[in-house]
Kinemage of the C-alpha trace (Angstrom):
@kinemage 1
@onewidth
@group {chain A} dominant
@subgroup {mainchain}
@vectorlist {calphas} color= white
{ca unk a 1} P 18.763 32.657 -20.697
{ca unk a 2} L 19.523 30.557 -17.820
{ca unk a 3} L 19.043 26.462 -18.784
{ca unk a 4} L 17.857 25.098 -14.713
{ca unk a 5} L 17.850 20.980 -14.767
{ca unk a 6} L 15.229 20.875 -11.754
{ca unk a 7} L 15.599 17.362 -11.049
{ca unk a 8} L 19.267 15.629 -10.834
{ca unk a 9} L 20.167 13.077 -8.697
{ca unk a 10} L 23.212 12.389 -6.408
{ca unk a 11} L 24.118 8.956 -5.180
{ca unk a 12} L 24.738 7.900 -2.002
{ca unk a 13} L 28.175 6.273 -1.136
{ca unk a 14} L 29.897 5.588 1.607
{ca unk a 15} L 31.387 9.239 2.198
{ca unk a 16} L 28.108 10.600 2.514
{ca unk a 17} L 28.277 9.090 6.164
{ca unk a 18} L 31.341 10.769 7.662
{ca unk a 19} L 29.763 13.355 8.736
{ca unk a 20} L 27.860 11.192 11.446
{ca unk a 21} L 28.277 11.993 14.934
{ca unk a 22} L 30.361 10.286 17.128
{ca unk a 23} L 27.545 8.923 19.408
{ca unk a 24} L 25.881 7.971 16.276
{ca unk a 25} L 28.460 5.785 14.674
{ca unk a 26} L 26.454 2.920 15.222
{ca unk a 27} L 24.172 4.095 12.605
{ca unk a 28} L 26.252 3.941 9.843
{ca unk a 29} L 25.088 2.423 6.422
{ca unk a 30} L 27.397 -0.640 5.594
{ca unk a 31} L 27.815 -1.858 1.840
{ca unk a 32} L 27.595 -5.236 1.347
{ca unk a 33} L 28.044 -7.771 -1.801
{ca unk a 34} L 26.278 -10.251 -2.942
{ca unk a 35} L 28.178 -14.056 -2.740
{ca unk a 36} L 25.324 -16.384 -2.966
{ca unk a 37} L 21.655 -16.899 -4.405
{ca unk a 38} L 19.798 -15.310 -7.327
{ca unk a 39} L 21.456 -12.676 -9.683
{ca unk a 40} L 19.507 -9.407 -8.926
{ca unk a 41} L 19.244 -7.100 -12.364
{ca unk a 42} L 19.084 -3.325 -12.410
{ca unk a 43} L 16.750 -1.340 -14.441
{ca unk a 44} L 19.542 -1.271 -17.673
{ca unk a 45} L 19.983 -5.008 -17.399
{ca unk a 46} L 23.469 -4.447 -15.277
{ca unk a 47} L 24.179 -6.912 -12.508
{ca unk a 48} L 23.715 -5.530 -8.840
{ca unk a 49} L 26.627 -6.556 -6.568
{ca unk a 50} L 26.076 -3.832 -3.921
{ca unk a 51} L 23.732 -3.752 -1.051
{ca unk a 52} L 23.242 -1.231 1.591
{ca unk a 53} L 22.352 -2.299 5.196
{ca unk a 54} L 20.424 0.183 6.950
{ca unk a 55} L 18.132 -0.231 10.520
{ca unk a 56} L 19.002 -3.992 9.568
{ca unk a 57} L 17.068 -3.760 6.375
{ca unk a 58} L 18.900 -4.861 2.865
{ca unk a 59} L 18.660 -2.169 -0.093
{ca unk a 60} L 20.035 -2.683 -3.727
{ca unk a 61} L 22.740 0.352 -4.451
{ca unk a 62} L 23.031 0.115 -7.965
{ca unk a 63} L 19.815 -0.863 -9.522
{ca unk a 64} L 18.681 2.687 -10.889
{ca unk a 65} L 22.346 3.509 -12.663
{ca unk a 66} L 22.508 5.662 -15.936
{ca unk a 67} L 25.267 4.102 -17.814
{ca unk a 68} L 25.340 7.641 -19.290
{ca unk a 69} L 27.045 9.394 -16.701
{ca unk a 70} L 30.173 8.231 -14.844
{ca unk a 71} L 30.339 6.984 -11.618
{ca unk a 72} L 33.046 9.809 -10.302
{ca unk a 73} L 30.201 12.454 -11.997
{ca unk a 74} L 26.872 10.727 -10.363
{ca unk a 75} L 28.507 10.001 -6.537
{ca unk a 76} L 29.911 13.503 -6.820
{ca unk a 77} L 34.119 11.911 -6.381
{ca unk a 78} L 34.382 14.438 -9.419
{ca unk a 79} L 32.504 18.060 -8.897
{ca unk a 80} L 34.698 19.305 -12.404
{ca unk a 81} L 33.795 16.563 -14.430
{ca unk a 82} L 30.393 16.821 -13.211
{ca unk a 83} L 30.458 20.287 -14.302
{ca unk a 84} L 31.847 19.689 -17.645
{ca unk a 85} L 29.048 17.285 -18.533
{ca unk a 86} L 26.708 20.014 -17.578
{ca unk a 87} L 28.149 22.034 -19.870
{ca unk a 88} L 28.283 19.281 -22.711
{ca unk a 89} L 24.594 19.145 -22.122
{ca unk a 90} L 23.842 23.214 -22.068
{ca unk a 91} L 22.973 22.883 -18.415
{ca unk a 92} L 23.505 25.866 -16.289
{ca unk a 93} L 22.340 24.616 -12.852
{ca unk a 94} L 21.346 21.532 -11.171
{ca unk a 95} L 19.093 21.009 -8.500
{ca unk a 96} L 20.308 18.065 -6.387
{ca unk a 97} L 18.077 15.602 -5.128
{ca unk a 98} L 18.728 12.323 -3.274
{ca unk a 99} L 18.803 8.714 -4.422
{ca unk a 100} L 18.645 6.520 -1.505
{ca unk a 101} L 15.942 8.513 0.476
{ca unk a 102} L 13.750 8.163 -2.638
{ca unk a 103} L 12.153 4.641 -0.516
{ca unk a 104} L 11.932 4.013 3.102
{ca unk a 105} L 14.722 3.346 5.269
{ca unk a 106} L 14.080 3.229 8.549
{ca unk a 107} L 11.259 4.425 11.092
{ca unk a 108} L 13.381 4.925 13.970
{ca unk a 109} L 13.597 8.980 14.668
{ca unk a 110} L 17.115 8.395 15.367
{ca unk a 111} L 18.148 7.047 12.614
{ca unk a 112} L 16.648 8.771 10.374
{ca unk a 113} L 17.531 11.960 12.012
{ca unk a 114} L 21.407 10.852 12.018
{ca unk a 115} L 21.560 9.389 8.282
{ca unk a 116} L 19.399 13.289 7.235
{ca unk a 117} L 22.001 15.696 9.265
{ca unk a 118} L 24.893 13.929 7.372
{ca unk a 119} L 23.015 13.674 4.118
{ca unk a 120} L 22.954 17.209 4.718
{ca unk a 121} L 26.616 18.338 5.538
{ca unk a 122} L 28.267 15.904 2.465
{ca unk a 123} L 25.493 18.115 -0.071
{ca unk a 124} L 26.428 20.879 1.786
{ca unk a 125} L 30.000 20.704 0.827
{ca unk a 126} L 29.323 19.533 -2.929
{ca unk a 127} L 27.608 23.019 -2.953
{ca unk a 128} L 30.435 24.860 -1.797
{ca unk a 129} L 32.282 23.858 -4.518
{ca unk a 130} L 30.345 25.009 -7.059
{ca unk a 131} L 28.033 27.411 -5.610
{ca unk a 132} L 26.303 28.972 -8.763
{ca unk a 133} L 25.957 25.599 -10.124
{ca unk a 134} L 24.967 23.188 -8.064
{ca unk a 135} L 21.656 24.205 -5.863
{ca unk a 136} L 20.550 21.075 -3.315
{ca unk a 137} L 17.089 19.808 -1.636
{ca unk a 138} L 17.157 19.073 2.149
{ca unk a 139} L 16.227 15.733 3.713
{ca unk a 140} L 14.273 16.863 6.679
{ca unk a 141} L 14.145 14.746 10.004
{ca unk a 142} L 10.233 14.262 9.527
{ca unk a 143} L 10.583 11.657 13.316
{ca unk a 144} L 11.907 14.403 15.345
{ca unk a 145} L 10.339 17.565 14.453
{ca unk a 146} L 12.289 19.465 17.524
{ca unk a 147} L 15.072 19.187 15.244
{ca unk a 148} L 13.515 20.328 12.008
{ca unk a 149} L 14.046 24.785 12.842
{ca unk a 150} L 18.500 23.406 13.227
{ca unk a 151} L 18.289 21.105 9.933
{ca unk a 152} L 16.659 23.838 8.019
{ca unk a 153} L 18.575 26.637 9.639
{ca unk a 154} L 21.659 24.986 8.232
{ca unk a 155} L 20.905 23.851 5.206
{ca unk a 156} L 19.251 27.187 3.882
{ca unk a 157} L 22.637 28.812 4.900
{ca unk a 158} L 24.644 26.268 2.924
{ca unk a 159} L 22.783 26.650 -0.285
{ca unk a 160} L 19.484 24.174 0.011
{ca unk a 161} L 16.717 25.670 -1.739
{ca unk a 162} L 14.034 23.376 -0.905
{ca unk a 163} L 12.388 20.450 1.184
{ca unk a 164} L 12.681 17.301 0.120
{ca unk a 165} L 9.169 14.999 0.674
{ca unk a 166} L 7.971 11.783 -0.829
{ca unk a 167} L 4.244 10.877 -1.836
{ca unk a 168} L 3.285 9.179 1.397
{ca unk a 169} L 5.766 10.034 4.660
{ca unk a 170} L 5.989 7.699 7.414
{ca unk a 171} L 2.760 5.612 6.432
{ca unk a 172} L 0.626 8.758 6.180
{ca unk a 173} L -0.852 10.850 3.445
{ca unk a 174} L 0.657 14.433 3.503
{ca unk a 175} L -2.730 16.335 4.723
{ca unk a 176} L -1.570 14.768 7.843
{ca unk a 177} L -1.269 17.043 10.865
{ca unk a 178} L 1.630 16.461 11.807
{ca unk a 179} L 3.048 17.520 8.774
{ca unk a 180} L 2.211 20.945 9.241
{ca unk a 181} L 4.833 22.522 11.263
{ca unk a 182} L 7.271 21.036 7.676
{ca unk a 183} L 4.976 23.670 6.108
{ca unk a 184} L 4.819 26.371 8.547
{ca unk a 185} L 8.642 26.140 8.542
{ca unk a 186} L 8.887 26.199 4.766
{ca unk a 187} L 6.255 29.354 4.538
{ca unk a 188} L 8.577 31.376 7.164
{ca unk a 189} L 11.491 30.534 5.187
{ca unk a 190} L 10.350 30.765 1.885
{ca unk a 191} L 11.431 27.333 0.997
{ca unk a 192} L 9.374 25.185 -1.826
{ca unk a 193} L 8.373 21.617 -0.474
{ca unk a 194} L 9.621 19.058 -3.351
{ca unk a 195} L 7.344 16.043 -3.390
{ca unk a 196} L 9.473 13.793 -5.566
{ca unk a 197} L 8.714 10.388 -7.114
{ca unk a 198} L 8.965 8.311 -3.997
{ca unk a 199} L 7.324 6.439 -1.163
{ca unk a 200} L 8.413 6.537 2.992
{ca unk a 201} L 5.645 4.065 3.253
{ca unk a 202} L 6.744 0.756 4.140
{ca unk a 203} L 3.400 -0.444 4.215
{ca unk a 204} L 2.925 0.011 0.203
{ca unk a 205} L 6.953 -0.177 -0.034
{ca unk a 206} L 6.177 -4.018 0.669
{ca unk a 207} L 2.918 -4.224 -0.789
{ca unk a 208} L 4.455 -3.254 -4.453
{ca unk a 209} L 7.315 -4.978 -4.055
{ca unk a 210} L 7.522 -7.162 -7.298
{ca unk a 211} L 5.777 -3.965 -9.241
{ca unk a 212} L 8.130 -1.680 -11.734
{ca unk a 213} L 7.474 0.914 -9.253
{ca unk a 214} L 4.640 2.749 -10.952
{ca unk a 215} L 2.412 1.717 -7.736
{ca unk a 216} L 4.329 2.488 -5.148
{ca unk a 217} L 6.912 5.467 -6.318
{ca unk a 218} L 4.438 7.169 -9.427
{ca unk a 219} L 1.412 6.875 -8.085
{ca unk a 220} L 2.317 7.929 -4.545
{ca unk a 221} L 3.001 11.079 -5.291
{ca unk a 222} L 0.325 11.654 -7.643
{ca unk a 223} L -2.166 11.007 -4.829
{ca unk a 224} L -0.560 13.171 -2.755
{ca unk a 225} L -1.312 16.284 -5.038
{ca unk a 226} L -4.935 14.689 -5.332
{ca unk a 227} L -4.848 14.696 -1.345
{ca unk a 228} L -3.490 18.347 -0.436
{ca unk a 229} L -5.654 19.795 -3.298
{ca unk a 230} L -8.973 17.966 -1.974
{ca unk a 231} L -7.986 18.824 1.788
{ca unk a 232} L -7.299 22.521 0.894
{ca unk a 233} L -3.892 22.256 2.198
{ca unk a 234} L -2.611 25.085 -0.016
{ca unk a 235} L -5.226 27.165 1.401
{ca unk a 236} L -4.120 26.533 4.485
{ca unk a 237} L -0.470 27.119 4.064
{ca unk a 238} L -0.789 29.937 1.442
{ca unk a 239} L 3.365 31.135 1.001
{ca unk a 240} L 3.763 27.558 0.186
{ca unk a 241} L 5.579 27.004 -2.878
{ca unk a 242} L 4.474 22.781 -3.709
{ca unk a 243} L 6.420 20.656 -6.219
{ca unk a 244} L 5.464 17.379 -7.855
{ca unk a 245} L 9.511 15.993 -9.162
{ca unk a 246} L 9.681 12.966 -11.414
{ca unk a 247} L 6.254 12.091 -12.228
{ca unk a 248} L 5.358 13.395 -15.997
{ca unk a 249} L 3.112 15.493 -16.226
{ca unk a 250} L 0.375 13.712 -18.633
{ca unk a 251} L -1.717 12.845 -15.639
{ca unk a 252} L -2.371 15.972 -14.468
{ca unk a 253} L -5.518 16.587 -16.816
{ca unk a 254} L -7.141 13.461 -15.110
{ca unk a 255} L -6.727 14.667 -11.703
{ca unk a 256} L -7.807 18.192 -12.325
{ca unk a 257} L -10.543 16.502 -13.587
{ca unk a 258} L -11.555 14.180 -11.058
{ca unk a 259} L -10.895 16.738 -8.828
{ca unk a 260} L -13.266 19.024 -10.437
{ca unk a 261} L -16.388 15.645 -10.140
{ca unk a 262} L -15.409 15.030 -6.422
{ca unk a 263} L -15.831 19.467 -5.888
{ca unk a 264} L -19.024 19.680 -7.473
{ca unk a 265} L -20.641 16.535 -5.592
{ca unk a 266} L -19.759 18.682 -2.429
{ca unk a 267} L -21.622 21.713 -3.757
{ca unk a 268} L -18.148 23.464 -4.411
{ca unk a 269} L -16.264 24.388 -7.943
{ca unk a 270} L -13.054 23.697 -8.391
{ca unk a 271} L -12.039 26.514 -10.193
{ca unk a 272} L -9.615 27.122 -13.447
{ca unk a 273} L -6.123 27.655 -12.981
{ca unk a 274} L -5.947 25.107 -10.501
{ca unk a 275} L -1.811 25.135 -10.528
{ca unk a 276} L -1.554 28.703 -10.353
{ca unk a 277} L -4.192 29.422 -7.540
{ca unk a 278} L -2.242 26.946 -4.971
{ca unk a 279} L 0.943 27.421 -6.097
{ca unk a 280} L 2.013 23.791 -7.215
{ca unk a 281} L 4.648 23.398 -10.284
{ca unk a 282} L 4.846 20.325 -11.929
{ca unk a 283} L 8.099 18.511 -13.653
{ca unk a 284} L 7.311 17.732 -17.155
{ca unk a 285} L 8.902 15.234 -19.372
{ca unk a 286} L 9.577 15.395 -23.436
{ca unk a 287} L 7.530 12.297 -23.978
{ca unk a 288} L 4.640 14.068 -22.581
{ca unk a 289} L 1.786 15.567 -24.464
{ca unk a 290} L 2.672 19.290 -23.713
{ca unk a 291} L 0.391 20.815 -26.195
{ca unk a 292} L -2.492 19.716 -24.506
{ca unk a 293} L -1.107 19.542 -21.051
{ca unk a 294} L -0.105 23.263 -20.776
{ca unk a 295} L -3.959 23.896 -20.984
{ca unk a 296} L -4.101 22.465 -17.664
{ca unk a 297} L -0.911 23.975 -16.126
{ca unk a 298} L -0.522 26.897 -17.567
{ca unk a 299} L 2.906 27.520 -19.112
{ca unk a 300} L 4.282 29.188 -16.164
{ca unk a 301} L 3.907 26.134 -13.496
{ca unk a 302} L 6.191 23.590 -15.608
{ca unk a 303} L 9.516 22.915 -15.074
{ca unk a 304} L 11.666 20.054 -16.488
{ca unk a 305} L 14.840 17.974 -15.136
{ca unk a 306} L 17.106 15.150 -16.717
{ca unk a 307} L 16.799 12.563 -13.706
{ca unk a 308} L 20.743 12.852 -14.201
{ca unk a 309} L 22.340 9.529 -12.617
{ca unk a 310} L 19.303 7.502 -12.752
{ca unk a 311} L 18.320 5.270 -15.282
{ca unk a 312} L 14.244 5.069 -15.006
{ca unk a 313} L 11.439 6.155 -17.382
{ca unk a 314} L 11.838 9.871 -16.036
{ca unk a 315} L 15.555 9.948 -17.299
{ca unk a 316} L 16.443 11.676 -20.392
{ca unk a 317} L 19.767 12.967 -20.067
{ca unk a 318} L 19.516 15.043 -23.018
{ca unk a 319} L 15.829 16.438 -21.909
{ca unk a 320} L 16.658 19.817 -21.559
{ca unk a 321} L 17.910 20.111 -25.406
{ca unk a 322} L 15.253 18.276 -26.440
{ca unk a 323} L 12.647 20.719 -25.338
{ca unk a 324} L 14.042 23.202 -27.339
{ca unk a 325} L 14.551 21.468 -30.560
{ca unk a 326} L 11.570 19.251 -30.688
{ca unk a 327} L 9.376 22.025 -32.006
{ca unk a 328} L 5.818 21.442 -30.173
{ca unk a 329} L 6.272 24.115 -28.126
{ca unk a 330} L 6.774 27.564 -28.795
{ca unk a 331} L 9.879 28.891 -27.950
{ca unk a 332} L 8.738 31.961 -25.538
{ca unk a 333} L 7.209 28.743 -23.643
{ca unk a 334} L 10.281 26.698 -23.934
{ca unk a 335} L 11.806 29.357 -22.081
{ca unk a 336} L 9.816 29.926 -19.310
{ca unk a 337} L 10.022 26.134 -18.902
{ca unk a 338} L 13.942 25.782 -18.990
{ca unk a 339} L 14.706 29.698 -16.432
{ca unk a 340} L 11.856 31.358 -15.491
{ca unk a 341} L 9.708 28.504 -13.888
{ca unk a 342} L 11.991 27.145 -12.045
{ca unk a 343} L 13.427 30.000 -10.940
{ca unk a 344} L 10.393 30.887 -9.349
{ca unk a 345} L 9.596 27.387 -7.960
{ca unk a 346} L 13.044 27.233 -6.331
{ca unk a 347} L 13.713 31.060 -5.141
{ca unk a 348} L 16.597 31.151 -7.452
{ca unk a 349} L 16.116 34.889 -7.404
């Protein structure tokens, strides 16, 4: 049996830039330190001395740090040591996904269409050097949609197996129109979209901005399965493959259930099987209640990822042992939840 961690994390450094054009040079990140005022802590108590500069907006680079991975391992300096912790941990494969991207960065379709492409290209060539290891999720240009078919083209060819999306993109909710060509592209292409813990809403990015990040990162994408399964949107877009990434899965009794009051007052039934019948998977975590959860899922729409790099209350570095040992579930479950589940979610073949 294949062991699939479907949520690590990269982080961003300045390498991850070079791959910018020449005419877009201008938009390149710059790091920054901190010489004066208040002593910002991350979320292990560690000082934060570095500061990105992006669109002329200041972002803290070290705030969500594991101090159980390196920093070679985690900014990807070291792809064999990187490996060799994957082993350490029984970890067969990793599915990528981004760091900085994970809160909004700019709104100019320029930028954002620069700092994607070479996003792109550096995970592009992380993959190539370990292929059968290390699978990645694309940052699509969501303000410049003319380029979407070239990003996608490139990155499915370079080992990308899905499309990376936060809980509310741009300042909109994701039943928003203009959305749908991201999910006509990923039904031709049989890619899954990846709706990860995260919020490209500056609106609520500001509005939260003294809050753990429950409000604006959990909750954010929560609603946004609430939204596409109220709107239909799975019905609309049936060869979609949807993802909810770094959220738990405890809360997904509620919604089914407030989902099933808000159905009925419209003269409509939800139905059972709700994950199954529009193709959503959900990223569960070892602190969650999976006993009682899987009666909601289904124990073929869970997968489960280590949040390797980070440092939040999704991380668990050891997570993917820990299912197996902890003895709640049964191991033919356990299974499905470490290979088979998210081999299906991701295409892994």
């Amino acid at each position: 049996m294949t062991t699939i961690d479907a949520d690590a994390h990269v982080l961003e450094t300045p390498e991850t830039w070079r791959y910018l054009r020449d005419d877009e040079r201008d938009h390149t990140p710059m790091v920054v330190t901190r010489s004066s005022g208040a002593q910002d802590r991350g979320l292990e108590g560690q000082a934060v001395e570095e500061y990105w500069v992006i669109d002329g907006s200041i972002l803290p680079k070290e705030d969500n740090v594991g101090s159980d991975t390196t920093a070679d391992t985690r900014e990807m300096r070291d792809i064999p040591g990187r490996l060799a912790h994957m082993d350490r941990l029984d970890v067969d494969i990793q599915v990528l996904y981004p760091t900085l991207f994970l809160r909004p960065i700019t709104m100019k379709a320029g930028v954002e269409l620069a700092l994607a492409r070479s996003y792109n290209r550096w995970l592009a060539d992380i993959w190539r050097q370990a292929p059968e290891r290390l699978r990645w999720v694309m940052s699509p240009p969501l303000l410049s949609m003319d380029r979407l078919d070239e990003e996608l083209d490139f990155a499915q060819e370079n080992g990308a197996v899905g499309i990376f999306m936060r809980g509310l993109e741009c300042d909109r909710t994701l039943n928003d129109p203009c959305f749908f060509p991201v999910y006509e592209a990923a039904e031709a292409r049989d890619l899954p979209i990846c709706i990860h813990s995260a919020t490209n809403s500056p609106t609520m990015h500001r509005f939260f901005l003294d809050d753990s990040g429950f409000s604006k990162f959990k909750l954010a994408t929560i609603g946004a399965f609430h939204t596409l399964v109220y709107h239909a949107i799975p019905d609309r877009f049936p060869g979609v493959r949807w993802g909810f990434i770094e959220v738990s899965s405890q809360w997904v009794p509620y919604v089914i259930n407030d989902l099933s009051i808000r159905f009925r007052r419209r003269g409509k039934e939800l139905g059972g099987d709700v994950l199954r019948r529009n193709n959503i998977w959900v990223a569960c975590q070892v602190t969650d209640d999976l006993p009682y959860v899987l009666g909601y899922t289904g124990e073929d729409h869970v997968v489960i990822g280590t949040d390797y790099g980070h440092a939040d209350t999704a991380t668990e570095i050891e997570a993917l042992r820990l299912l197996k040992t902890d003895g709640r579930v049964e191991p033919r479950v356990v299974d499905k939840i470490l290979d088979d589940n998210a081999r299906a979610f991701y295409g892994l073949g």
